[in-house]
KOLPA-816059 format. One line per 4 residues: their letters; for each residue y, z, x of C-alpha. Coordinates in steps of 0.001 Angstrom, whole numbers, plus 500000, padded with zeros to 6 digits. Layout:
N
a) Y,Z,X | ...;
END
This chain:
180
xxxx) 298702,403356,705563 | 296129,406735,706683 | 294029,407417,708697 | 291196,408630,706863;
xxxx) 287706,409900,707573 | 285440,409561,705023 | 281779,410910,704848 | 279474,412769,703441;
xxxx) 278377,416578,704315 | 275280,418947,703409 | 276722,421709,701705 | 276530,423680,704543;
xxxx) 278452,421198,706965 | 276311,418443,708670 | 276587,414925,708109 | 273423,414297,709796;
xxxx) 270229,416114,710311 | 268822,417249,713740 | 266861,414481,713531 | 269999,412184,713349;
xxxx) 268386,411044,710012 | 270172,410675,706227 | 267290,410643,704078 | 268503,413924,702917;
xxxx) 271829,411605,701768 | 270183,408559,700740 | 267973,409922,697859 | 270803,411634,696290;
xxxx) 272122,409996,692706 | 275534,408186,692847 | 277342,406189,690738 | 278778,403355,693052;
xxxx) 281982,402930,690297 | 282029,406364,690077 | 285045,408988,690990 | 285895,408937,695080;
xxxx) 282965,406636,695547 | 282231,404092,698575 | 283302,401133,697264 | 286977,401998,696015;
xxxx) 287573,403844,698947 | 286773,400183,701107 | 288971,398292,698851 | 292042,400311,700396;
xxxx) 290820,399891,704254 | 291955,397349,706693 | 290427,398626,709738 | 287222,400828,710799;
xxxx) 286631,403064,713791 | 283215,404445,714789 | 281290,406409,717449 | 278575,404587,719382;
xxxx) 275816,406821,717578 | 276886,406026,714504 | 277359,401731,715705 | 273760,401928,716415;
xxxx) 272868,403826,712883 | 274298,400784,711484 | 272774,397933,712877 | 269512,399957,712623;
xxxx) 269985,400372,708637 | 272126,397316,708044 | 269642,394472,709343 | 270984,390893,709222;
xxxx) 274588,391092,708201 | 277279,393459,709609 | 278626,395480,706515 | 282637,395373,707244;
xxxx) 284570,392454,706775 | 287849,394194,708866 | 288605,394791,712590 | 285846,397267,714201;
xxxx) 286861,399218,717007 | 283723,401299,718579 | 284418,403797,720817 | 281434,403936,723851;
xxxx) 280562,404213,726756 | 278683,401404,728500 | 277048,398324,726429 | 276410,397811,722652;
xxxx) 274619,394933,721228 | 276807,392813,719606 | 276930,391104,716095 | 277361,387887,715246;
xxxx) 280466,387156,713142 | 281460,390917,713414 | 285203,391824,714590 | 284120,394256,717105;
xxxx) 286311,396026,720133 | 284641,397874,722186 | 286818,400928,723562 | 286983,404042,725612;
xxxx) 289316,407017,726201 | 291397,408862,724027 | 291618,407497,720727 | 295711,407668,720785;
xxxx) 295715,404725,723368 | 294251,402730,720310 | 295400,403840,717171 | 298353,401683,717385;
xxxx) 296287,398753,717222 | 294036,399907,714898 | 296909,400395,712421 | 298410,397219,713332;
xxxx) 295427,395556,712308 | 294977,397488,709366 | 298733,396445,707876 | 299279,398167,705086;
xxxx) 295981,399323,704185 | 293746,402263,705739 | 292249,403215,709246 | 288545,404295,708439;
xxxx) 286994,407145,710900 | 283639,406010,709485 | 281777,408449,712410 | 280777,411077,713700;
xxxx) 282730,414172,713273 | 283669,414457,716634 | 285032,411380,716957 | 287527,412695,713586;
xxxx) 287654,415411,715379 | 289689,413839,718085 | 291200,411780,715981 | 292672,414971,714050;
xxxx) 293671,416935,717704 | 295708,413622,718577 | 297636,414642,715127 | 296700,410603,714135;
xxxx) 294248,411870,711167 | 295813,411602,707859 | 292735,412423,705224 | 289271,413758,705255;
xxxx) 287313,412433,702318 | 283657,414354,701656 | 281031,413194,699318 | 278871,416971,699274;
xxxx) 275261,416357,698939 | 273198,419137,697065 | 271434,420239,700323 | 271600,422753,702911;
xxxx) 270111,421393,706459 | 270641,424530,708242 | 271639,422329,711584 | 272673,418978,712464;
xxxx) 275820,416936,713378 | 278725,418919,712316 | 280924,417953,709795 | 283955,418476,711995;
xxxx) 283394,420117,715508 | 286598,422072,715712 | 289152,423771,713913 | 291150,421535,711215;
xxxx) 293384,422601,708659 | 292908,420926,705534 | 294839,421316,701770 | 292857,420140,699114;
xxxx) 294062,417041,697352 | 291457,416217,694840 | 288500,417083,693304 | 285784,415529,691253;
xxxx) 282126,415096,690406 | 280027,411866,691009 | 276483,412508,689657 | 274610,414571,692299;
xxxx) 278156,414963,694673 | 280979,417387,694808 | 283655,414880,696008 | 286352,416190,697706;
xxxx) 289946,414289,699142 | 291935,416664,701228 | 295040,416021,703934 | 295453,417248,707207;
xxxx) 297659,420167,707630 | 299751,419644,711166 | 301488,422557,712832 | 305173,422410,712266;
xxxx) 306800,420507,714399 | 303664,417953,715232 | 304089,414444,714552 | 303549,412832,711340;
END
């Protein structure tokens, strides 16, 4: 079982535009049974985690059915609609008071930081993020919401090429002596 975040990036580091828009992602050529894509990552995940900005994304570009059929945990402050048939838990605070039960939920299969960068940013600073997984789009945005907000050190895993993408797997690096 990981932790993983997986996303994808502008080549210069934003995984949205200032906009909060993805049209800069979503005309870009994938193969969907392609090296690193989507859908093989999902088949090893158990569990997903998101920030309320990127909730709302979802239901705004997912109309009618909620896309995960695992445990949801979104972290927010205040309300969020809610979905029909969806495994939601809503949550505040620091993400460490509910990775356990994120995991435990997940059994033996994968935590998914599906959003924002922030949010895998704390994930990573609470030493609880195993993987970052980026899907590099063939754009520069020049600004946006960062890939990661802070310092994390990474050690490239894996590389590959799916059509338009540089895919990327790496782990996180934790200081010695952090936990594992």
């Amino acid at each position: 079982m990981a932790t993983s975040y997986f996303t994808a990036s502008s080549v210069d580091g934003f995984i949205a535009d200032p906009e909060a828009t993805l049209s800069w992602l979503l005309s870009r050529d994938i193969d969907p049974d392609g090296p690193m894509a989507y859908q093989r990552f999902m088949d090893r995940v158990g569990a997903v985690v998101m920030g309320a900005t990127t909730y709302r994304w979802v239901l705004d570009h997912e109309p009618g059915a909620w896309p995960y059929g695992v445990p949801t945990w979104v972290f927010a402050h205040g309300d969020v609609p809610r979905v029909d048939g969806a495994d939601l838990r809503v949550v505040q605070g620091d993400v460490s008071a509910h990775h356990a039960a994120m995991a435990e939920a997940a059994g033996d299969r994968d935590v998914w930081v599906v959003g924002g960068g922030d949010l895998a940013g704390q994930f990573a600073d609470a030493g609880l993020l195993d993987e970052l997984w980026v899907q590099y789009a063939p754009v520069a945005l020049g600004a946006g919401a960062p890939l990661l907000p802070r310092r994390v050190e990474l050690r490239l895993e894996e590389v590959a090429r799916n059509r338009d993408f540089a895919c990327a797997r790496y782990t996180v690096v934790r200081p010695t002596g952090a936990p594992a």
